[in-house]
C-alpha positions in Angstrom: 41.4 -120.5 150.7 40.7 -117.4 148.5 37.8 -118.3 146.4 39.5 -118.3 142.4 38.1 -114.2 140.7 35.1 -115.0 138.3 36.6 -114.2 134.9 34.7 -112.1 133.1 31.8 -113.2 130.3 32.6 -111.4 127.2 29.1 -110.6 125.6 28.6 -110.4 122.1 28.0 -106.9 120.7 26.3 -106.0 117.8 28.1 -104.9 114.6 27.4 -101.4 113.6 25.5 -100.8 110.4 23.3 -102.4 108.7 22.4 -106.5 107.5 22.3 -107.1 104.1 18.7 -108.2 104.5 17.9 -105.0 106.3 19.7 -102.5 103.3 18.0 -104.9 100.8 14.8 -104.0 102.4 15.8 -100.3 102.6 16.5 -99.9 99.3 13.4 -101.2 98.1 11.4 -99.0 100.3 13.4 -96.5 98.5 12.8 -97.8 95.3 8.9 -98.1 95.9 8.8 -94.3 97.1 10.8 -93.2 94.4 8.1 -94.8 91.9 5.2 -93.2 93.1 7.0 -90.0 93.3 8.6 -90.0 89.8 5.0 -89.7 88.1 4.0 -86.8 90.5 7.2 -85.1 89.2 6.8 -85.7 85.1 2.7 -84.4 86.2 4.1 -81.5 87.7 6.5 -80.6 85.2 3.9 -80.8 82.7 1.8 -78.8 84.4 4.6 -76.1 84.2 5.3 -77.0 80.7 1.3 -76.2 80.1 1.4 -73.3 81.6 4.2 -72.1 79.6 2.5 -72.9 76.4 -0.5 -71.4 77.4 1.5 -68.4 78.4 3.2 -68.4 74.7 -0.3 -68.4 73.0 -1.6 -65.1 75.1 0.8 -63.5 74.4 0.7 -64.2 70.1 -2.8 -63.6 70.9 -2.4 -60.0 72.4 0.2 -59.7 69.2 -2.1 -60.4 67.0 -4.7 -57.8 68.3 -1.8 -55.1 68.9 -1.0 -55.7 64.8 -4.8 -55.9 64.3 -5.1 -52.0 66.2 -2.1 -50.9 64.1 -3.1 -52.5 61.0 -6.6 -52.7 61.1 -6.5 -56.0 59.8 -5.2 -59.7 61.2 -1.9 -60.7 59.1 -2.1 -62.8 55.9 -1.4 -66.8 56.7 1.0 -66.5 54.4 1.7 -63.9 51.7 3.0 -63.9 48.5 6.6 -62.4 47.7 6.6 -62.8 44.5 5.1 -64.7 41.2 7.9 -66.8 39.4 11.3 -68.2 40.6 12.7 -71.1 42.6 12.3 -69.5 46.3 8.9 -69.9 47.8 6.3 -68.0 46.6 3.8 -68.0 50.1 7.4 -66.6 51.5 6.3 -64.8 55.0 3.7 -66.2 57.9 1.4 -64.6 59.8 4.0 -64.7 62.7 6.5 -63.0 61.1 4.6 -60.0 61.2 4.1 -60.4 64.7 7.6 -60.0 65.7 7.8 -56.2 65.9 4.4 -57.0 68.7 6.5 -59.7 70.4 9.8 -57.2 71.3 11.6 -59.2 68.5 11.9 -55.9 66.2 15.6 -56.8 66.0 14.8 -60.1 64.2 12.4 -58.6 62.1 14.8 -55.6 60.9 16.9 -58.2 59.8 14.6 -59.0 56.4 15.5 -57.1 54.1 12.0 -57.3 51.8 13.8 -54.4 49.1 16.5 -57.4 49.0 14.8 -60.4 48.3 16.1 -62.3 45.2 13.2 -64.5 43.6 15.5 -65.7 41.1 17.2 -67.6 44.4 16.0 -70.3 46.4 15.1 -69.7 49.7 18.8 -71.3 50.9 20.2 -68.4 49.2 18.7 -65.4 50.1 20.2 -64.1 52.6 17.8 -60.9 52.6 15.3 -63.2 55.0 17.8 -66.3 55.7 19.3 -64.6 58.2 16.4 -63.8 60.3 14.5 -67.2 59.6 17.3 -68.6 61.5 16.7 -67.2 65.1 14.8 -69.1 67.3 12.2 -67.1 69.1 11.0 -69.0 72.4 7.3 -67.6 72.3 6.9 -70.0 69.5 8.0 -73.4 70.9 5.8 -75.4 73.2 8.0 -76.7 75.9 5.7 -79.9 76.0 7.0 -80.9 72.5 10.4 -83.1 72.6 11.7 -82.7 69.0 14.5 -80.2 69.1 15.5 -77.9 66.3 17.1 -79.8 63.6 17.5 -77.8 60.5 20.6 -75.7 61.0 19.2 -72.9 58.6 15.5 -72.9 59.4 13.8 -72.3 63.0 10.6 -73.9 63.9 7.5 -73.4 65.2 4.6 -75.1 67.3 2.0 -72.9 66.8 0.2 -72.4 63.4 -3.1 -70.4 62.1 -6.2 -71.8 61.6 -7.1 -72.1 58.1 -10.8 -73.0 58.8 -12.4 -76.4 57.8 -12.0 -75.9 53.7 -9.4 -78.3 52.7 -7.4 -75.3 51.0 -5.1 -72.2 52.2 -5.9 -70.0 49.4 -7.3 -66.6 51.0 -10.6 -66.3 48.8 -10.9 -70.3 49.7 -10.4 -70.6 53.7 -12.9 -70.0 56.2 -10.7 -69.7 58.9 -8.9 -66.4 60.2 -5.8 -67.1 58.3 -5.4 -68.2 54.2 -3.2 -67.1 51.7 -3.0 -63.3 51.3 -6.4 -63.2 53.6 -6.0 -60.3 56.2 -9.0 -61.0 57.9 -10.5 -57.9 60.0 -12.2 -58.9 62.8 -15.8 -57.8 61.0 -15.4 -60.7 58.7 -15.1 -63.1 61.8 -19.1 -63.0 61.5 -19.6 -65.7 64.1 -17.7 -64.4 66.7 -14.0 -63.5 67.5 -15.0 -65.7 71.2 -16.7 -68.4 69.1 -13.6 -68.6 66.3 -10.2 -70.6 66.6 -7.3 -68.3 65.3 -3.9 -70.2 66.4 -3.4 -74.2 67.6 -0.6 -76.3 68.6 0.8 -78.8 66.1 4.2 -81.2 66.8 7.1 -80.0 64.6 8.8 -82.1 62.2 11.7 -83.9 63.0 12.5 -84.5 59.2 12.3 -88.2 59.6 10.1 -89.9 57.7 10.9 -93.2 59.4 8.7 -91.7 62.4 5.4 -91.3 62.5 4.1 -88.1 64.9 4.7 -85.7 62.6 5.1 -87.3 58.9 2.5 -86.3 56.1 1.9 -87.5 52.8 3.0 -84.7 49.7 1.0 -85.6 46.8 0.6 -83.4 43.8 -2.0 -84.5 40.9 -2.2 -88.1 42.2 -5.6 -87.3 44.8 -7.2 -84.2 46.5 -6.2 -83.8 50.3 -9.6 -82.9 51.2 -10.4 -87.0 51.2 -8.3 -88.2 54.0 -9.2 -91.7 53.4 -8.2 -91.9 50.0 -5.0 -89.9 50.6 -3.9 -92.7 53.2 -2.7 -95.4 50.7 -0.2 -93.2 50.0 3.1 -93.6 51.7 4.2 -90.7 54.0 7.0 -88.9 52.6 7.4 -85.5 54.1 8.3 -84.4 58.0 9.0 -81.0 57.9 5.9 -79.9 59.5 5.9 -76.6 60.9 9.9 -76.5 60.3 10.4 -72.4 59.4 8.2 -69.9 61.6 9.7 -67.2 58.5 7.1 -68.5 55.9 7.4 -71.0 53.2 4.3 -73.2 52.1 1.2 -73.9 53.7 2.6 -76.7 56.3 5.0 -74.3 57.6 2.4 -71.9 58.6 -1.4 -72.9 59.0 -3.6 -76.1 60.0 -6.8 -77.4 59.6 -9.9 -77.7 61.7 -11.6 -80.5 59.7 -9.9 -83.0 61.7 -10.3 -83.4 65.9 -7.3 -82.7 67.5 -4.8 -85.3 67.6 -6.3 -87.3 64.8 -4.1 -90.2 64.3 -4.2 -90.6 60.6 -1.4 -88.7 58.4 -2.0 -85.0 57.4 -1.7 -84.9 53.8 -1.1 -81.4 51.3 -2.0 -81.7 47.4 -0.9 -78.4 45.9 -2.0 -78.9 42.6 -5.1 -78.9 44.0 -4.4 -75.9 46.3 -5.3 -78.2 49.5 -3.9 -78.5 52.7 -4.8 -81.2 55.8 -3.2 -80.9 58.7 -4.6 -81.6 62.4 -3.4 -79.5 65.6 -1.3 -82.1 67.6 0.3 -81.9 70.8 2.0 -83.4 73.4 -0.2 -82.3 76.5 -3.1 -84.9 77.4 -6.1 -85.5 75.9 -5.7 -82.5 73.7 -4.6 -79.1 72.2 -4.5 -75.9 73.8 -5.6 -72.5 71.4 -6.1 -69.1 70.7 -9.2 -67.9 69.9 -9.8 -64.5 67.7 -10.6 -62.9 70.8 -7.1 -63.7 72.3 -8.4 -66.0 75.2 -6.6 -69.2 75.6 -8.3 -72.4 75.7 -7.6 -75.8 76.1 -9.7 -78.1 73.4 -10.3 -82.0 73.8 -9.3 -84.3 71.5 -13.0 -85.6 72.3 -14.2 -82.6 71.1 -17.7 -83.0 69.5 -16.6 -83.0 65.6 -19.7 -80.3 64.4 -18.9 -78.1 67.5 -15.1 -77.8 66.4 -15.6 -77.2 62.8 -18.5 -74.5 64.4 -15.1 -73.1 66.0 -13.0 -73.4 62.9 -14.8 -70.9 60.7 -15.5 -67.6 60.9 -18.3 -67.2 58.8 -20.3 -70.1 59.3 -23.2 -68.9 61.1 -23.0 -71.8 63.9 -24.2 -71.7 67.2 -20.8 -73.0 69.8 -21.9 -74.1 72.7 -19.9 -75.5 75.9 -16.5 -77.0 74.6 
């Protein structure tokens, strides 16, 4: 007889694809690569942001001497519009007169100075309203997170350097840039390489529930120049460096007296014509700066205290060493 044909084994294949223990597995690989990468990316786009600020503050540096050739003279902090009336007196910062030296000419055509109505508030005159309104890129750090928020005013990150005095009042400040100043650079006695002229600080976000950019507005209560004292009162204020145009001190100038990034609140006493307010920023361990020179320069927060006040006047007769 015909031996019976073997049927065949069937053999078990293997599914295509993956197990769920297997893509579990994958996707934690994934997972773990994608959290050591993530911080290399936020460093790298920080680095970029840096750069960018850095960038920003060589070229208001290069402005500043281009105005300083034409001029023969650095401009005022701030200077005065006017005596009397409800719109603000310290109307137009030093960067406003930068603009034609920044290729913004068209912004700065649109102030009409023959126009300006100090019988107005600053809301309502549109002879500079207009123009305050524009936002100019060379002054925003791209490091800082807080957005424009007042529809009329643009801001700024970058302020002058009203020396160590606890006052912006030209006669008063020790550092490149007071009220109605125009320092030349022969009055920057110590050295326009040795001398701070322009910082970062954070701008307001015009919420005084935060803290990283509030500050306490007292008038006859306490003099700013005593930090300490000035920190029992509450913070009230967040409009720090709010209008680039002009305005009052905080809009336009900061203080050297203070490390960068001090963590206590900046504080402004007008009565008593003083002003305190630290360079902040967002980058690392620090601030960046323009010195009188134009250089660029990144300053620790760890900065030795004596060396940056050395840097914060210009007529102090220190000797800066290494920073």
């Amino acid at each position: 007889m015909d031996a019976m044909p073997r049927r065949p084994q069937l053999v078990a294949s293997r599914p295509a694809g993956f197990t769920l223990v297997e893509l579990l597995v994958v996707i934690a690989i994934i997972g773990i690569l994608v959290g050591l990468l993530l911080p290399a990316v936020q460093a790298a786009r920080e680095a970029a942001r840096r750069i960018q600020c850095a960038n920003n503050l060589k070229q208001l540096g290069l402005a500043l001497h281009n105005y300083h050739s034409a001029h023969r003279m650095f401009p005022a902090g701030h200077m005065e519009t006017g005596w009397d009336g409800p719109s603000y007196r310290h109307q137009f910062s030093w960067l406003t007169y930068l603009l034609p030296y920044l290729e913004q000419s068209n912004v700065y055509n649109l102030i009409e100075f023959s126009k300006i109505d100090l019988r107005r508030s600053a809301n309502e005159n549109p002879a500079f309203m207009v123009a305050g309104s524009v936002d100019i890129p060379v002054f925003i750090c791209p490091s800082d997170p807080t957005g424009r928020v007042d529809p009329d005013w643009a801001p700024t990150n970058y302020l002058g350097n009203q020396g160590i005095t606890c006052s912006s009042r030209g006669p008063r400040s020790n550092g490149v840039f007071g009220h109605d100043s125009w320092t030349k650079i022969r009055d920057i006695i110590d050295g326009t390489s040795n001398t701070i002229a322009s910082a970062e600080v954070l701008k307001g976000d015009f919420d005084v529930n935060t803290i990283r950019d509030n500050y306490i507005f007292i008038r006859r209560a306490a003099n700013a120049d005593d930090i300490a004292t000035c920190q029992v009162f509450p913070p009230n204020r967040s409009d720090l460096a709010g209008v680039w145009l002009g305005g009052p001190p905080q809009y336009n100038m900061f203080s050297t007296n203070r490390a960068p990034n001090d963590r206590r609140f900046d504080c402004v006493s007008p009565h008593h014509g003083c002003t305190n307010f630290a360079a902040r920023s967002q980058h690392t361990g620090g601030i960046q700066s323009i010195l009188a020179d134009g250089s660029v320069h990144f300053i620790s927060e760890n900065i030795n205290l004596q060396v940056y006040h050395a840097l914060g006047t210009r007529n102090g007769g220190e000797v800066v060493g290494e920073f």
